[in-house]
C-alpha positions in Angstrom: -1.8 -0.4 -0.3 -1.0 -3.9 -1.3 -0.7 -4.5 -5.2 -1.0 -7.8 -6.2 1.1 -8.9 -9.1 -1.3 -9.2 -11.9 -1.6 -5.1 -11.1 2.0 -4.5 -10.8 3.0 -6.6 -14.0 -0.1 -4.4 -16.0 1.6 -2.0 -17.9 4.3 -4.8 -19.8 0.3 -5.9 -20.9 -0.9 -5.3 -24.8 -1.8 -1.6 -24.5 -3.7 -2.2 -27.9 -6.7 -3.3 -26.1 -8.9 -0.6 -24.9 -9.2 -1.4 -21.0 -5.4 -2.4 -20.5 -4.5 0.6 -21.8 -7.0 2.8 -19.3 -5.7 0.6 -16.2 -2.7 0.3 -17.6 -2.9 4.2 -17.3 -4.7 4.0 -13.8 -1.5 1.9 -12.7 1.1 4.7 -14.1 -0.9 7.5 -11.6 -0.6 4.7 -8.8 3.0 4.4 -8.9 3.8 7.9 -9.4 1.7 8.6 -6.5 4.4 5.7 -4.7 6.9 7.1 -6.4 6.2 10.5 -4.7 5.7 9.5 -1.6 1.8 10.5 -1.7 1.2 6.6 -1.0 2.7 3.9 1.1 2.7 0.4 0.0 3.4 -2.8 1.6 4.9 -6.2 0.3 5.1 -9.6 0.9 7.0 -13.1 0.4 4.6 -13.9 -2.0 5.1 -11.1 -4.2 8.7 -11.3 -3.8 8.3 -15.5 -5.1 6.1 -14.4 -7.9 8.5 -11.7 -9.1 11.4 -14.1 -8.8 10.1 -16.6 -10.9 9.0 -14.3 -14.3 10.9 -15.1 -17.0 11.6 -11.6 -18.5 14.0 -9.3 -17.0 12.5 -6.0 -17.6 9.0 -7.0 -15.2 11.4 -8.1 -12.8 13.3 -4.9 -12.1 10.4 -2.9 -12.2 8.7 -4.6 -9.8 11.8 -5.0 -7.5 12.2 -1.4 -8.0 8.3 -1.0 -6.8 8.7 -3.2 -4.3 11.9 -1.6 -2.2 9.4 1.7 -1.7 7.4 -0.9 0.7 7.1 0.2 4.5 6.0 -2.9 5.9 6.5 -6.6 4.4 5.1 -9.9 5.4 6.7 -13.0 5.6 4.4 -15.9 4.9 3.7 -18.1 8.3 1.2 -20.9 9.7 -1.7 -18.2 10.7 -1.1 -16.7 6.9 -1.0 -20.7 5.1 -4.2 -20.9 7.1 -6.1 -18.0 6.0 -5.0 -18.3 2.6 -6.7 -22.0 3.3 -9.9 -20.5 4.2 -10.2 -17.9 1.7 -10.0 -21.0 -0.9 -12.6 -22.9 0.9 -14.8 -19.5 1.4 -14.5 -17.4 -2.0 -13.0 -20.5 -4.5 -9.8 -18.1 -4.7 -7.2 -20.7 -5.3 -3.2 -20.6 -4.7 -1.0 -17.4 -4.8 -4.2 -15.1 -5.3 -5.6 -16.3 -1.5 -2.0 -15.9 0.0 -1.9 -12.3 -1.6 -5.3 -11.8 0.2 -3.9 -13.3 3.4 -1.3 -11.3 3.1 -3.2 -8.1 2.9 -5.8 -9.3 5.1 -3.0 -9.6 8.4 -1.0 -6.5 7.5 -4.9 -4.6 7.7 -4.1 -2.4 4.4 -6.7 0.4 3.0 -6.2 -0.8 -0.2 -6.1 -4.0 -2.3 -5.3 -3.2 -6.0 -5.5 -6.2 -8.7 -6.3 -6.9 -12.4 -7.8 -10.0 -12.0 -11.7 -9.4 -12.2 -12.6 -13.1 -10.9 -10.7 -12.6 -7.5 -12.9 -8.9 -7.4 -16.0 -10.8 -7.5 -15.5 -14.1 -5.3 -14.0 -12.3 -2.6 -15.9 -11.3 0.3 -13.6 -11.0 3.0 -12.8 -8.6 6.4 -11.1 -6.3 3.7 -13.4 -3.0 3.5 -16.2 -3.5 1.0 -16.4 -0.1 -0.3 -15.0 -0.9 -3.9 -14.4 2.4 -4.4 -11.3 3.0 -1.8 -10.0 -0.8 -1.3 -10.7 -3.8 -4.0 -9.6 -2.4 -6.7 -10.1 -3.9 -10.1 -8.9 -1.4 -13.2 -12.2 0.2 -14.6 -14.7 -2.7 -13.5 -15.4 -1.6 -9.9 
């Protein structure tokens, strides 16, 4: 499972609004699942960039603390820049949110989890289209 970090970064969200509170619920059940070994994840450079660079302390040792149950990890390379290229020209998904799909893409997860409802829609990709077990966006499947 790869979680992008609009997913991981949920629950430090406002939990007065209705639907981040009921992902940001969905997203507790995913990492105890992790937690417990019930589910493996997988990370990448690019999550590892986008962690290091948020200003607040607390999301950063969560995620880091996420993050060291991965099994696998991908390091960014030409074949990744150029897919990440492709899925901007393709879908309109631009920057770190097409290198997170690269990323998945190449290390062939079941799952893709993220909060960000536009990248849910535009993307059409090899990962499995069965919303319901891989593209995973909070209650709006």
């Amino acid at each position: 499972m790869y979680l992008d970090s609009s997913a991981l970064n949920l629950i430090f969200d406002d939990q007065t609004q209705a639907r981040i509170y009921l992902e940001s619920s969905s997203m507790l059940l995913v990492f105890m699942l992790i937690e417990n070994g019930f589910v493996d994840i997988v990370s990448s450079d690019v999550l590892v960039f986008e962690k290091s660079h948020n200003p607040y302390d607390e999301r950063r040792l969560f995620v880091s603390l996420v993050l060291e149950k991965a099994k696998r990890f991908k390091s960014s390379d030409d074949k990744t820049l150029e897919r990440a290229e492709l899925i901007e020209q393709e879908y309109g998904i631009k920057g770190m949110d097409a290198l997170h799909l690269a990323c998945a893409e190449q290390l062939q997860v079941d799952a893709f989890i993220t909060c960000d409802d536009k990248m849910n829609k535009k993307y059409q990709g090899i990962l499995p289209r069965d919303k319901s077990s891989y593209l995973y966006n909070g209650l709006s499947t």
